[in-house]
C-alpha positions in Angstrom: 28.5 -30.6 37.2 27.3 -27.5 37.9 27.6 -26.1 34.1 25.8 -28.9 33.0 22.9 -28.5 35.5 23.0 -24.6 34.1 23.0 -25.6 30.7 20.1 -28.2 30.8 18.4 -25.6 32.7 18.6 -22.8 30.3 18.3 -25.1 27.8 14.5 -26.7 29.0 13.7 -23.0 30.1 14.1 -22.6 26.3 12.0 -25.2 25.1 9.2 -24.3 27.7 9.2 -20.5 26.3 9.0 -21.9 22.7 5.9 -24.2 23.5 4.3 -21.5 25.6 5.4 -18.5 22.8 3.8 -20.9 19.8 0.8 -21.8 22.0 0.1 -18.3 22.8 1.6 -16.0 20.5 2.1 -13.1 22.4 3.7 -10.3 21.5 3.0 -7.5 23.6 6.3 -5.9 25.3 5.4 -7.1 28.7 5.2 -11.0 27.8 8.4 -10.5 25.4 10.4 -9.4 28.5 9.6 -11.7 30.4 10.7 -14.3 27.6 13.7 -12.7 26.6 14.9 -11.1 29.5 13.6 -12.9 32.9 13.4 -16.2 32.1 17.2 -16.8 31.1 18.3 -15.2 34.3 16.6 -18.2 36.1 19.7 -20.7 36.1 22.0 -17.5 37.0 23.1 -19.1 40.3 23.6 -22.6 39.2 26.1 -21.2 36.1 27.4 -18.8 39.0 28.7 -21.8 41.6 30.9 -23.3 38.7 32.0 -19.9 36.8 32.6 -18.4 39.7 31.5 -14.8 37.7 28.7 -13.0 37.5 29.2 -11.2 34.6 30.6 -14.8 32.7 27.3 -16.4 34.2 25.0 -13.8 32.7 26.7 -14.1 29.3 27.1 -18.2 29.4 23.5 -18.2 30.6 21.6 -15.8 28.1 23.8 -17.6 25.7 22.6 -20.9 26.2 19.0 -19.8 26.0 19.1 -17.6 23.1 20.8 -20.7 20.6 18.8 -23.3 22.0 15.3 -21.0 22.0 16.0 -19.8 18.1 17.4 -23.3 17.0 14.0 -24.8 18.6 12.2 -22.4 16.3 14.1 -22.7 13.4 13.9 -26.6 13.3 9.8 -26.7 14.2 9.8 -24.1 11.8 11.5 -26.3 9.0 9.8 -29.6 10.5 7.1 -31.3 9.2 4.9 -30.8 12.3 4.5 -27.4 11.1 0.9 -26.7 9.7 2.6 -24.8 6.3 5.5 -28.0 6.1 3.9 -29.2 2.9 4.0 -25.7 0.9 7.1 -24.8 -1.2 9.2 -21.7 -0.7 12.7 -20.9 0.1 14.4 -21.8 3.3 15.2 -18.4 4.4 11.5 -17.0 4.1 10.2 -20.6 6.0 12.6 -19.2 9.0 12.2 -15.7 9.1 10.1 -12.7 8.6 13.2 -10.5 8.3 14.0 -11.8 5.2 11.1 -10.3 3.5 11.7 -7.2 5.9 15.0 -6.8 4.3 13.6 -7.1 0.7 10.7 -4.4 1.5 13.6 -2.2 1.9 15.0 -2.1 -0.7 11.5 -1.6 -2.6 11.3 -4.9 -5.0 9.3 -7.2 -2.8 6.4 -7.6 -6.1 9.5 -8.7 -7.9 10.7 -11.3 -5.8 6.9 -12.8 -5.1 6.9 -12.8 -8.8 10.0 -15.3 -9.1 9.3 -17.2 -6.6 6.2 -18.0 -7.8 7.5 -19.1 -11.3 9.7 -21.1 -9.7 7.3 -23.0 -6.7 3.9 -22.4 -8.2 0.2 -20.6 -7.3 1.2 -21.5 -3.5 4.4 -20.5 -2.1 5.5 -20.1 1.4 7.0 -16.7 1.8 7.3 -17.0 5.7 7.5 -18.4 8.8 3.4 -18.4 9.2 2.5 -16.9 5.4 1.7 -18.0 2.2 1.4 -15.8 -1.0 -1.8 -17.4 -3.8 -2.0 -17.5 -7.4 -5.1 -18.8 -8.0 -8.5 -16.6 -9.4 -10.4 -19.5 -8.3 -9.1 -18.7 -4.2 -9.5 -14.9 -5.0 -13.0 -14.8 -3.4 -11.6 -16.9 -0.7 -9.4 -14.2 0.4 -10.8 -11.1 -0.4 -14.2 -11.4 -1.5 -17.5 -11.0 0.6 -16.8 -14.8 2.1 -13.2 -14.1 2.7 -11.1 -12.7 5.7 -10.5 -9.9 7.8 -6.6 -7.9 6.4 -4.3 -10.2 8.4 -1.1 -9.1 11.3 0.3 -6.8 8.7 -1.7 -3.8 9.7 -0.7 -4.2 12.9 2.3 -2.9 12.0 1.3 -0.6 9.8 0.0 2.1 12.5 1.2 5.7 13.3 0.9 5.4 16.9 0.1 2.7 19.5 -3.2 2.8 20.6 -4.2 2.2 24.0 -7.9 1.2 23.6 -7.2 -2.3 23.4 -11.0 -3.0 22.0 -10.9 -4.1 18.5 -14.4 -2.8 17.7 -13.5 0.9 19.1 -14.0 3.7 16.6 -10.2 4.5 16.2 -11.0 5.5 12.5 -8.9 2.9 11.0 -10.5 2.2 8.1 -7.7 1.1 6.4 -6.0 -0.6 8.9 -8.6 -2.1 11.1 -8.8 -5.9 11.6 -12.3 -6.7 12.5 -15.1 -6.8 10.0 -17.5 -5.4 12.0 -15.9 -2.6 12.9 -14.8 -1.9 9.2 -18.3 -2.0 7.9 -19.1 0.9 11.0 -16.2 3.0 9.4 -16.9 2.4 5.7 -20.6 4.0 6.3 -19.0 6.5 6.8 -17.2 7.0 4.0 -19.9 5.9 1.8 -21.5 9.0 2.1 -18.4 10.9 0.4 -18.6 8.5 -2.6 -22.1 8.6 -3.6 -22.7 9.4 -7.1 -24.2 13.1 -6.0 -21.2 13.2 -3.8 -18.7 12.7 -6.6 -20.3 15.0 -9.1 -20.1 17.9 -6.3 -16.0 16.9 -6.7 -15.6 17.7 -10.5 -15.3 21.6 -10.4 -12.8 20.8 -8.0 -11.1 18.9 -10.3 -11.7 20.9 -13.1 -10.0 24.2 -11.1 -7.1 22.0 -11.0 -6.2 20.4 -13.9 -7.5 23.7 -15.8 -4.5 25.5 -13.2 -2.3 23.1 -14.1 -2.4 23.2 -17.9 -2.1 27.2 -17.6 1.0 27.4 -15.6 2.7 24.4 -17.8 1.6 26.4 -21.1 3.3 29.4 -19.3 6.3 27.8 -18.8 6.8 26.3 -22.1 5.9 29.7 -24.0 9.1 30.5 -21.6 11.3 28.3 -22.5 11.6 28.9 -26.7 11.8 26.1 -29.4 14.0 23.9 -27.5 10.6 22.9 -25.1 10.3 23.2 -21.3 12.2 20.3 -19.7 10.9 19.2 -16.1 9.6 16.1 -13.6 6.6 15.3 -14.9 6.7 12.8 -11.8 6.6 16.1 -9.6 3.9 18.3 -11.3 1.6 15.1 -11.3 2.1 15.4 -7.8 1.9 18.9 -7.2 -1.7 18.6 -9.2 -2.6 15.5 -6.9 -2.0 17.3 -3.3 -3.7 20.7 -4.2 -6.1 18.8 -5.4 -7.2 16.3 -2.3 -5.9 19.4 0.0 -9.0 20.5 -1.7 -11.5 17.2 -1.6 -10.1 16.9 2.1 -9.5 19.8 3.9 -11.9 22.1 1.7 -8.1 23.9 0.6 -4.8 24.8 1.7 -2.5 23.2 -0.2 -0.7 24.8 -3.5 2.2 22.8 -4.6 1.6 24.0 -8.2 2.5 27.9 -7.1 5.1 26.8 -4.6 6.4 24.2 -5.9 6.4 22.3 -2.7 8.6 25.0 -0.8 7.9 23.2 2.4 8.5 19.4 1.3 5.3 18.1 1.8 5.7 15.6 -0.7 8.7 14.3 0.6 6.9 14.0 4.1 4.4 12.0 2.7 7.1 9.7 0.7 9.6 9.3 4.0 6.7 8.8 6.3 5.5 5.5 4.3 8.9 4.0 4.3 9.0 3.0 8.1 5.6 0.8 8.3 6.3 -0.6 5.1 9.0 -2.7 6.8 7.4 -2.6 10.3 4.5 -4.6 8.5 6.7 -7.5 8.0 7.3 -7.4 12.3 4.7 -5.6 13.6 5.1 -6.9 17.1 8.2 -4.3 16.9 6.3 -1.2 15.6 6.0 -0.2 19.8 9.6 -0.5 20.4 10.3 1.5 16.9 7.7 4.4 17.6 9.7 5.1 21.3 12.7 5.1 19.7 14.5 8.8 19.4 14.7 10.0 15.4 13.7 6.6 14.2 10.2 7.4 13.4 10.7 10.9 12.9 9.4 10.9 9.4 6.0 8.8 10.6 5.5 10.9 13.6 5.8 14.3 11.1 3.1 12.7 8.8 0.5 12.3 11.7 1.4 16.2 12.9 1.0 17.4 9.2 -2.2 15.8 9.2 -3.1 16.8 13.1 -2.4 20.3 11.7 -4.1 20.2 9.0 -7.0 19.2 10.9 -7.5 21.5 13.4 -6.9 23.8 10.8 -10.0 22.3 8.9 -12.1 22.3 12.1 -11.7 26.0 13.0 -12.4 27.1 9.7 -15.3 24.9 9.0 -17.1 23.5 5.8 -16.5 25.8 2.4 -18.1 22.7 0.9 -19.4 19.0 2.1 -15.5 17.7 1.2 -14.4 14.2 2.5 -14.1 16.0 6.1 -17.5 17.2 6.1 -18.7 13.1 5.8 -15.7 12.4 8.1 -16.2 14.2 11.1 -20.1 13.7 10.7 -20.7 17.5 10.1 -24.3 16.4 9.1 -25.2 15.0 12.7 -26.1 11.5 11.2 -24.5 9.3 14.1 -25.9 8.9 17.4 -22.2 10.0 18.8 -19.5 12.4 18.0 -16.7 11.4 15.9 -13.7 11.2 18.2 -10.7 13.3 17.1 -8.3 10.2 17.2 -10.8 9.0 14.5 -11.0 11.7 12.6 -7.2 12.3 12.1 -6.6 8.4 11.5 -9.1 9.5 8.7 -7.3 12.5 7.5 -3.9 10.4 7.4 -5.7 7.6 5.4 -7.4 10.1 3.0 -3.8 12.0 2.2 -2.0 9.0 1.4 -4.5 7.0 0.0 -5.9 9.9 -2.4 -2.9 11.0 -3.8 0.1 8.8 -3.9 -1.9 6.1 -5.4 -3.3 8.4 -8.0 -0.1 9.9 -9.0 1.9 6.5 -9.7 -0.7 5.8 -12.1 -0.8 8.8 -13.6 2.7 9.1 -13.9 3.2 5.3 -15.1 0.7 6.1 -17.9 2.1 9.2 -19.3 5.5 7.4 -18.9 3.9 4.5 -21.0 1.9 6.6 -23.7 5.4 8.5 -24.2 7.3 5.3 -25.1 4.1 4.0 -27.1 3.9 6.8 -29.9 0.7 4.5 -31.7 -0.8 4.5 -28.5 -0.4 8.5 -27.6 -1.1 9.2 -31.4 -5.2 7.1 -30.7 -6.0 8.5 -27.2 -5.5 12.3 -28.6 -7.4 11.3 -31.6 -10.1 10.1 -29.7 -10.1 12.9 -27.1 -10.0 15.2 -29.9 -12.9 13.6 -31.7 -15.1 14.2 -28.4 -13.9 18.1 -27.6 -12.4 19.5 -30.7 -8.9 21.1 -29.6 -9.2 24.8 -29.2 -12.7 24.9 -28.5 -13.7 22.9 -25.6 -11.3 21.6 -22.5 -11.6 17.9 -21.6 -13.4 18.2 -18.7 -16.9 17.0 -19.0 -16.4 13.6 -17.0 -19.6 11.8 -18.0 -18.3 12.4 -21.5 -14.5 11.5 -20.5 -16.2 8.1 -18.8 -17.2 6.9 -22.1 -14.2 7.3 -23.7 -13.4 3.5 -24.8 -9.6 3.8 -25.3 -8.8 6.2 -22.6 -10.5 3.8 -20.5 -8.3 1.2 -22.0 -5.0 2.8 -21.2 -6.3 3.2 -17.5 -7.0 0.0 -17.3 -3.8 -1.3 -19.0 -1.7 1.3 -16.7 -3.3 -0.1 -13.5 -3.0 -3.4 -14.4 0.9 -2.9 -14.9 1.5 -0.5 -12.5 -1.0 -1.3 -9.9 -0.4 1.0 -6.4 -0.7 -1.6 -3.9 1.6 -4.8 -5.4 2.0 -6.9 -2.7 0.4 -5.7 0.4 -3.1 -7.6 -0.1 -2.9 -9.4 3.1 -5.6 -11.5 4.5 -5.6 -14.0 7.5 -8.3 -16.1 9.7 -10.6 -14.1 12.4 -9.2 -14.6 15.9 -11.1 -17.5 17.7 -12.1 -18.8 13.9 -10.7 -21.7 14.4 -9.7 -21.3 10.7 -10.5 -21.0 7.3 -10.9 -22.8 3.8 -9.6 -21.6 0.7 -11.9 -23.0 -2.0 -11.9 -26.9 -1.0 -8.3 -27.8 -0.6 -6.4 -25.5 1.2 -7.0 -25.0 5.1 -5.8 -22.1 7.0 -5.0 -22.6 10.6 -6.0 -19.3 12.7 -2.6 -17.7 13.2 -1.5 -18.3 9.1 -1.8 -15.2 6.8 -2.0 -14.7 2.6 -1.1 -12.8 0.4 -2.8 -12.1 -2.9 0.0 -9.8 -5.2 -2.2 -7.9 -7.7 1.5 -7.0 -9.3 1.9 -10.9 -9.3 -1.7 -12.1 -10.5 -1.6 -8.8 -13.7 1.6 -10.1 -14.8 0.5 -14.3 -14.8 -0.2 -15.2 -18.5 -3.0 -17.8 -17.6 -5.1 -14.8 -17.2 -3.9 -11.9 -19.2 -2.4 -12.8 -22.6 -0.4 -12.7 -24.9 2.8 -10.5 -23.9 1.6 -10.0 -20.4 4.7 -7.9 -19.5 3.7 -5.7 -22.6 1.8 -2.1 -22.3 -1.2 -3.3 -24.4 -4.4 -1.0 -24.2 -5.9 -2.9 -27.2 -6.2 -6.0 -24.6 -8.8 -3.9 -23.3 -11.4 -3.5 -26.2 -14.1 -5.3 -27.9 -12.0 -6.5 -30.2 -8.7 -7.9 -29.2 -6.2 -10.0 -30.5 -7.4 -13.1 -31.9 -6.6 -16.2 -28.8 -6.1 -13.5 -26.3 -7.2 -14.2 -22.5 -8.4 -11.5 -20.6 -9.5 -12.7 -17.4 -11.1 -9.6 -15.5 -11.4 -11.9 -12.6 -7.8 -11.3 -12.0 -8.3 -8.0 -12.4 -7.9 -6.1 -8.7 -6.1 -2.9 -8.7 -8.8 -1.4 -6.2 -8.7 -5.1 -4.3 -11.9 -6.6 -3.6 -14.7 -8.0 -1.6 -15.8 -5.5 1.1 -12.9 -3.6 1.7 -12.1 -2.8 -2.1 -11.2 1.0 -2.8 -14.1 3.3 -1.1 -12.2 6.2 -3.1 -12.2 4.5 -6.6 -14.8 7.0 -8.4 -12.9 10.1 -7.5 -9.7 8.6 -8.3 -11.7 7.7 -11.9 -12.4 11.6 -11.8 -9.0 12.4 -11.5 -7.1 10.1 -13.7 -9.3 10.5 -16.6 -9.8 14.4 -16.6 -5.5 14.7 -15.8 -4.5 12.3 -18.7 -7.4 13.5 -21.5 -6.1 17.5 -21.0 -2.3 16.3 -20.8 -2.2 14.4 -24.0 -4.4 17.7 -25.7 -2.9 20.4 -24.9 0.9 19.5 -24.9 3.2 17.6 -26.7 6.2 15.2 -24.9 9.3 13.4 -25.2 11.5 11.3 -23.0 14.9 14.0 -22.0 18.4 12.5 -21.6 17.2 9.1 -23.3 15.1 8.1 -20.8 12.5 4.9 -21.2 10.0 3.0 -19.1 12.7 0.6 -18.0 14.4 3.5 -16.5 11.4 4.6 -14.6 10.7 1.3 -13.6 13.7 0.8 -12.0 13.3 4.0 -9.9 9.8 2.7 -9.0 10.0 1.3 -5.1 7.3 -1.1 -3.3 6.9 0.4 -0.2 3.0 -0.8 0.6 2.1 1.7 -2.0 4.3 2.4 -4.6 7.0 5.2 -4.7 7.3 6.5 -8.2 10.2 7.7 -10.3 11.2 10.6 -11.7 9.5 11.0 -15.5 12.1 13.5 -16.8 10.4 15.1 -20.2 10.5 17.5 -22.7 7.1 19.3 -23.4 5.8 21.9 -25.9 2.4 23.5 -26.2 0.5 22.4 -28.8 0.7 23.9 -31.9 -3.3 24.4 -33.2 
């Protein structure tokens, strides 16, 4: 009789944490203890007068409360009293986050939304509280100015735990904050670093760079004879990247192109990515994961690189007004001082933001305009018709910017290979109530979405024919006769307010990198290689993690 009491108890104990848990939702470690770890120890002494064992109490008790807690959430979950019961989408995801979790890791979660969204439709229910939307006509909806705040996701997505529990404190999370007022305070800020003067002080930076670049690549294939110079393109696009936002950033102090990365920077900045990108998916664990010895090494490293760099930047002050210079308000144009927290949140943001997005598109476009001979054969034509080869470098960007066809082939590139291709997420404002997308779909508050730029590029209702296809023609005045290009659908940088603040310097970059690559050497895939190939190297983790582009180059005979 006893047992049974026990059991009932544990059992309604269960129930009562699963109404209070969905009522509440909290996730903090405190309220999680006290569900997982008090509460089932309640009926200890009734189990204990039958089982006549403490130790076969404790286990018979958590037991009971454990399988009937997770089979009252998996069947509310599943039930049609659910507010997402009506939208399509495989079992597993309607369960459980750490379905997608597991997915994330193994860097093919734009894949997956793209398959289940050819098999549901434009609104699929990819978890327990989420659904991922593909529909232009929602777009503003979710990310425009009358959208939503970045949904739980970025919760996860932090380097440390903050203790300032205020969601309008200056942290300097500009990519990761939550509340639109407080983004708008941090994108000011940033603003200032983008303006068009702004930019144009950044082009002799870029212009150093690329023109480095080009000499110690020319260098090495007059080294290696007849045969070519055979290397990572992946890797010099990224040495070239880093020494050049160690410049726009830190004002210098970064040169991967003499070192060749002797200290593993890049791979730093790769392993440190890989942890949030699956502590997005369950963010209420990121505390639990941060404390944990090893575990978050690599994110942990990342925020002491940039730390470093940092105080490195402070003590040896403004060489120029780079990023930093706007970022730590170096012009005295706030009524307080930027807090240091702030300003390295900044710093980690720029680093990642400015150069492993740059280089996957720069490295997906080479990759493509290698396979594409009739493509590589135009752009060099028309770079060639606007600075004649052996007389003037390609690096005069308001000349570069009206280039129609190496605009094209950015375009094209991002709209293949776009950096971000599934981690658009959106979700109501806390104490919303809510929100409508267009005039059919209600969000409760609580319910987040997902709007796959990877997904939406790749839909043939807005980019067709052959939307699979590397097709800068698409891009022209004159396209194929009954093509679509819907430019609505079109969000590489996202959109709405928090849309790319760095977009004109990444511009800068990709067009002054590609237009003195394609003149000055020539390049073919080594060991057989192909764009499948490199795609199949290429990972989604948040932003994407590119693969190798194994070549062989020769200078360019005049």
């Amino acid at each position: 009789m006893s047992l049974n009491k026990g059991i009932l108890a544990s059992g309604g104990l269960a129930l009562l944490s699963h109404l209070w848990f969905n009522r509440y939702e909290s996730t903090d470690w405190t309220s999680l203890g006290i569900l997982l770890g008090v509460i089932p120890a309640i009926p200890l002494a009734i189990f204990r007068e039958s089982l006549n064992s403490t130790l076969l109490a404790i286990v018979v008790a958590y037991f009971t409360y454990y399988s009937v807690l997770l089979l009252s959430i998996g069947t509310y979950r599943l039930s049609p009293i659910h507010p997402l019961w009506k939208y399509p989408g495989p079992v597993v995801c309607r369960l459980s986050k750490f379905w997608l979790c597991y997915l994330q890791s193994r860097g093919k979660l734009h894949i997956y939304f793209k398959q289940l969204h050819d098999k549901y439709g434009p609104v699929v229910r990819v978890g327990p509280n989420e659904l991922s939307i593909l529909d232009v006509s929602l777009l503003p909806s979710i990310l425009g100015a009358n959208g939503m705040p970045k949904g739980p996701m970025w919760d996860g997505r932090r380097f440390s735990e903050s203790k300032d529990k205020d969601p309008k404190a200056p942290k300097g999370q500009l990519i990761s904050t939550r509340d639109l007022e407080h983004h708008r305070n941090e994108r000011r800020m940033w603003n200032r670093a983008f303006t068009t003067p702004s930019v144009k002080k950044y082009e002799p930076i870029a212009i150093r760079r690329i023109s480095q670049m080009v000499d110690i690549l020319q260098r090495k294939c007059s080294g290696a004879g007849k045969s070519g110079l055979r290397l990572n393109l992946s890797q010099w696009i990224s040495f070239f990247a880093f020494d050049f936002m160690g410049d726009f950033v830190f004002g210098g102090g970064f040169d991967l192109m003499q070192d060749c990365d002797k200290h593993g920077i890049l791979n730093l900045l790769s392993d440190g990515m890989y942890l949030p990108s699956l502590t997005q998916h369950i963010p209420w664990c990121l505390k639990g994961v941060l404390s944990m010895p090893g575990v978050a090494m690599s994110m942990k490293s990342l925020a002491q690189f940039a730390h470093r760099e940092t105080a490195r930047r402070i003590k040896e002050g403004a060489v120029f007004d780079d990023l930093f210079y706007h970022l730590n308000d170096e012009a005295k144009l706030e009524d307080k001082p930027v807090p240091l927290p702030a300003v390295l949140s900044n710093a980690v943001t720029a680093i990642i933001a400015g150069s492993d997005t740059t280089t996957s598109t720069l490295t997906a476009a080479m990759c493509f305009l290698i396979e594409n001979r009739s493509c590589f054969t135009r752009l060099r034509a028309e770079i060639d018709a606007a600075f004649p080869f052996g007389q003037v470098a390609p690096t005069e960007a308001g000349k570069l910017a009206q280039l129609e066809y190496l605009n094209a082939v950015i375009n094209e590139t991002l709209r293949m290979e776009p950096p971000v291709r599934t981690g658009l997420q959106r979700a109501p404002a806390p104490k919303s109530g809510g929100h409508m997308l267009g005039s059919s779909i209600f969000l409760p508050e609580g319910t987040a979405v997902y709007a796959s730029p990877y997904v939406y590029h790749r839909d043939p209702r807005y980019f067709f024919p052959d939307p699979d296809r590397f097709c800068p023609e698409r891009w022209l005045s004159k396209g194929e006769p009954g093509a679509v290009l819907n430019t609505s659908a079109y969000f590489p940088w996202s959109l709405g307010p928090a849309n790319c603040v760095g977009k004109p310097v990444a511009q800068l970059e990709m067009r002054t990198v590609l237009a003195n690559l394609i003149q000055a050497f020539d390049f073919e895939f080594a060991d057989g290689y192909s764009y499948k190939a490199y795609d199949a190297k290429s990972l989604d983790y948040f932003i994407t993690h590119k693969g190798p582009l194994p070549v062989i180059m020769k200078e360019r005979c005049a």
